[in-house]
BAFI-3210 file (N, C-alpha, C; in Angstrom, 3 decimals, decimal comma, padded with zeros to 6 digits):
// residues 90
n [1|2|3|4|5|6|7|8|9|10|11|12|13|14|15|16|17|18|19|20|21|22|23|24|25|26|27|28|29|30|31|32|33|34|35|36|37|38|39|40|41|42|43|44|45|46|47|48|49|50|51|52|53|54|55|56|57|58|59|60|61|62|63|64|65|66|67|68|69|70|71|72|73|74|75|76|77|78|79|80|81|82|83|84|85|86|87|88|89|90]
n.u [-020,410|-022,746|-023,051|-023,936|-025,221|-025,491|-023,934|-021,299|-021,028|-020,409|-018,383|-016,385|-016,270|-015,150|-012,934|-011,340|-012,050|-010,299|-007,591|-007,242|-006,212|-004,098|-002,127|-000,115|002,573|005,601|007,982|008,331|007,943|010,822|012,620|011,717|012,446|015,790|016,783|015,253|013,758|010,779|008,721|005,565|004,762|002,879|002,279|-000,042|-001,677|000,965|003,212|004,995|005,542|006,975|009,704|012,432|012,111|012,790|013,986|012,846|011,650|008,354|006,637|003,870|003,364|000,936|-000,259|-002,208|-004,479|-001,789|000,108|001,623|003,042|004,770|006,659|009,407|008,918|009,898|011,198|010,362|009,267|006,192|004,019|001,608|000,876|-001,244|-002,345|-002,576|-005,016|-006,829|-006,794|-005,012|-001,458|-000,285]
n.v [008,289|008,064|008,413|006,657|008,766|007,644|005,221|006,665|007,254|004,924|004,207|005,840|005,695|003,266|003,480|005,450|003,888|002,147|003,352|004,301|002,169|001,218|003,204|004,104|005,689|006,316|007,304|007,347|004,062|003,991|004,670|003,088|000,649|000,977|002,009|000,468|001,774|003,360|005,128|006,289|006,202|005,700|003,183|002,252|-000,567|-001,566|-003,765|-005,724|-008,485|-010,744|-009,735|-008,810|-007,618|-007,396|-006,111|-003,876|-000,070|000,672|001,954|002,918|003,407|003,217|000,448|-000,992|-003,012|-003,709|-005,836|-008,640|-011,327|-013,666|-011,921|-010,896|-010,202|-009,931|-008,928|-006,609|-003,108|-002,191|-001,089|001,003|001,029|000,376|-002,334|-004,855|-006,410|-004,289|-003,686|-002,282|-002,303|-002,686]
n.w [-032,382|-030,067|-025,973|-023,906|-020,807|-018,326|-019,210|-019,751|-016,652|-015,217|-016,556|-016,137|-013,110|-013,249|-014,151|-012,144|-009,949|-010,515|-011,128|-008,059|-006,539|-006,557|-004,445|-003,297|-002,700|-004,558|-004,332|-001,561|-001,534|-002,646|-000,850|001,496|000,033|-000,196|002,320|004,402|006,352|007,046|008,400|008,820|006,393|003,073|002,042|000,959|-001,068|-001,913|-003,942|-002,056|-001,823|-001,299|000,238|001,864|005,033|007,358|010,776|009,878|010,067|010,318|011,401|012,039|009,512|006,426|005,337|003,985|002,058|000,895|-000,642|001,301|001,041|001,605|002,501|005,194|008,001|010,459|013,188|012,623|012,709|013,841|014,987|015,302|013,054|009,509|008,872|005,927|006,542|007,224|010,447|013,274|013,898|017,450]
ca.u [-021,107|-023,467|-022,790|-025,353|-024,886|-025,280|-022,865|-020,492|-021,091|-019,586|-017,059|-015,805|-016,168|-014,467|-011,030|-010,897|-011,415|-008,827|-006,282|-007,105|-006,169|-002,374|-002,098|001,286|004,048|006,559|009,158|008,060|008,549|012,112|013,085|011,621|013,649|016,620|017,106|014,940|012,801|009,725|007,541|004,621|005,104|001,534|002,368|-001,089|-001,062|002,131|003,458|005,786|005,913|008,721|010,827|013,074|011,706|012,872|014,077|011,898|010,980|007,321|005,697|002,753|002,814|-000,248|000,163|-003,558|-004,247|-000,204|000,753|003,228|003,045|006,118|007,372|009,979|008,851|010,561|012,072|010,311|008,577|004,937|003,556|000,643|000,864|-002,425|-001,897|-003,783|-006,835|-007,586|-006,601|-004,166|-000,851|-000,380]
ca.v [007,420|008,731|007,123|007,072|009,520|006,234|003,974|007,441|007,056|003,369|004,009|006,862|005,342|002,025|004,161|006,099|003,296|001,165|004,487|004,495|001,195|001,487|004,582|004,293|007,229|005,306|007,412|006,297|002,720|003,679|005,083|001,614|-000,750|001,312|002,241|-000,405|002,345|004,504|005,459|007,089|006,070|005,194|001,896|001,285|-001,121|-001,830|-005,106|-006,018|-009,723|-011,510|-008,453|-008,929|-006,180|-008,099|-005,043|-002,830|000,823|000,807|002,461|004,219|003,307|002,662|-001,089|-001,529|-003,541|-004,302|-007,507|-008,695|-012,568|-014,220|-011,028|-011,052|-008,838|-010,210|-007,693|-005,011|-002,396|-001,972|000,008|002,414|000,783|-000,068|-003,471|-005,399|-006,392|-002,581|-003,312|-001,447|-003,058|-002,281]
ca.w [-031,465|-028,593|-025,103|-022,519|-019,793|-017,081|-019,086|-018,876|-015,452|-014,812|-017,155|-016,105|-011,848|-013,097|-014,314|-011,506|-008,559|-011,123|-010,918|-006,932|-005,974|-006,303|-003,931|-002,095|-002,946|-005,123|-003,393|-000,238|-001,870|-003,146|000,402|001,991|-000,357|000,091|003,821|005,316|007,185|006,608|009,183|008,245|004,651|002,546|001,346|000,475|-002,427|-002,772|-003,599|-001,290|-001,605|-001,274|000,549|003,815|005,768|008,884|011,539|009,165|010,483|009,374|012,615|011,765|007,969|005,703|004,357|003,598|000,976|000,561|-000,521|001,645|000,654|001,798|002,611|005,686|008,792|011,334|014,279|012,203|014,104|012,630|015,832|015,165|011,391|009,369|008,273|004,881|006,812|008,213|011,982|013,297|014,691|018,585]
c.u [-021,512|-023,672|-023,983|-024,841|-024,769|-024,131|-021,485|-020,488|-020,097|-018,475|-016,362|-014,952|-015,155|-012,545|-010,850|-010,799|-010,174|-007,176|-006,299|-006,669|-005,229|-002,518|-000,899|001,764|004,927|008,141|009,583|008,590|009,918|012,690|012,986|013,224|015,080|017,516|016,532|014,018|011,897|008,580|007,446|003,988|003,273|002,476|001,447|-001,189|-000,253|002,486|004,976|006,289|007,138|010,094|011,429|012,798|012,210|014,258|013,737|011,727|009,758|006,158|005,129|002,440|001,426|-000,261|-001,002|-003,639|-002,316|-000,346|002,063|003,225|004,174|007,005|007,928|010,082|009,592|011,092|011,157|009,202|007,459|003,950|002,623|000,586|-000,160|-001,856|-003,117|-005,021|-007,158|-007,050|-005,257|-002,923|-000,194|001,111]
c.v [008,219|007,977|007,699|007,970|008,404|005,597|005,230|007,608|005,862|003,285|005,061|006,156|004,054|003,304|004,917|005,188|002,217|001,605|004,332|003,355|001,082|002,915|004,580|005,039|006,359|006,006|006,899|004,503|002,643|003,575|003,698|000,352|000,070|001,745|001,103|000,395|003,589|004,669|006,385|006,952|005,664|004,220|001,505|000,606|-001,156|-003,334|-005,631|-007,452|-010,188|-010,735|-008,892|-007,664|-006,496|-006,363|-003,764|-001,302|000,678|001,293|003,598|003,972|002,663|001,729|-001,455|-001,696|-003,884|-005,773|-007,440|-010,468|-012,688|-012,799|-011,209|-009,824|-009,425|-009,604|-006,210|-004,525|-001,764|-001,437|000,989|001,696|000,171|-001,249|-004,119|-005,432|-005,519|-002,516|-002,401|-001,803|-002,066|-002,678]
c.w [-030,233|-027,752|-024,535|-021,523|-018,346|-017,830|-018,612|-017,324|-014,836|-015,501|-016,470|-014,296|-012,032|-013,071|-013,251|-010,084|-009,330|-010,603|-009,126|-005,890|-005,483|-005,795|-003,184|-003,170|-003,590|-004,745|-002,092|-000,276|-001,482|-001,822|001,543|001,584|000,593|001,385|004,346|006,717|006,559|006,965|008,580|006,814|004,551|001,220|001,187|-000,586|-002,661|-002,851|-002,852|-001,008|-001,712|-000,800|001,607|003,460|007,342|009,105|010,445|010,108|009,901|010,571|011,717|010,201|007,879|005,005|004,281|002,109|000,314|000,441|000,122|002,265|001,089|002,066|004,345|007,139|009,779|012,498|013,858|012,845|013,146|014,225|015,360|013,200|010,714|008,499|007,130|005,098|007,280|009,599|011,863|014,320|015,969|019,199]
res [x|x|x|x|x|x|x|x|x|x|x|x|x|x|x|x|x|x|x|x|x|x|x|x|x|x|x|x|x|x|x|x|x|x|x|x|x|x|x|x|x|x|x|x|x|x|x|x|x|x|x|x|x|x|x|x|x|x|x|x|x|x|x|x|x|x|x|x|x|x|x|x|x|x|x|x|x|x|x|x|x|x|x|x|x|x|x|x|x|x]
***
């Protein structure tokens, strides 16, 4: 079978913004759950829903695009940190 050089095009762009969506460090994750701090971390895409994060370190992290549905920030320190909708918490 001979593809088109355009549909190789869209196929090729779909798998790679699919692969780029989930981009957080899954160590970075582990280090989150497990301590409860991780400035700097790239939590982009991660799902985070439903987490106590309450007195969180998360200054300066990348939580764009994160789900963090019912997730539990509470006390936690999100300073310099890019939050879901792009701004940047102050």
């Amino acid at each position: 079978m001979k593809l088109n050089p355009l549909a190789c095009v869209i196929l090729s762009s779909t798998v790679f913004l699919s692969n780029s969506v989930q981009a957080y460090n899954p160590e970075q994750l582990r280090r989150l759950i497990d301590t409860n701090s991780c400035p700097g971390c790239d939590l982009s895409g991660a799902d985070l829903s439903g987490t106590n994060l309450s007195g969180a370190n998360l200054e300066g992290a990348n939580l764009s695009r994160a789900n963090l549905r019912n997730a539990n920030l509470s006390g936690a320190k999100l300073k310099g940190a890019t939050m879901p909708d792009g701004s940047i918490h102050q």
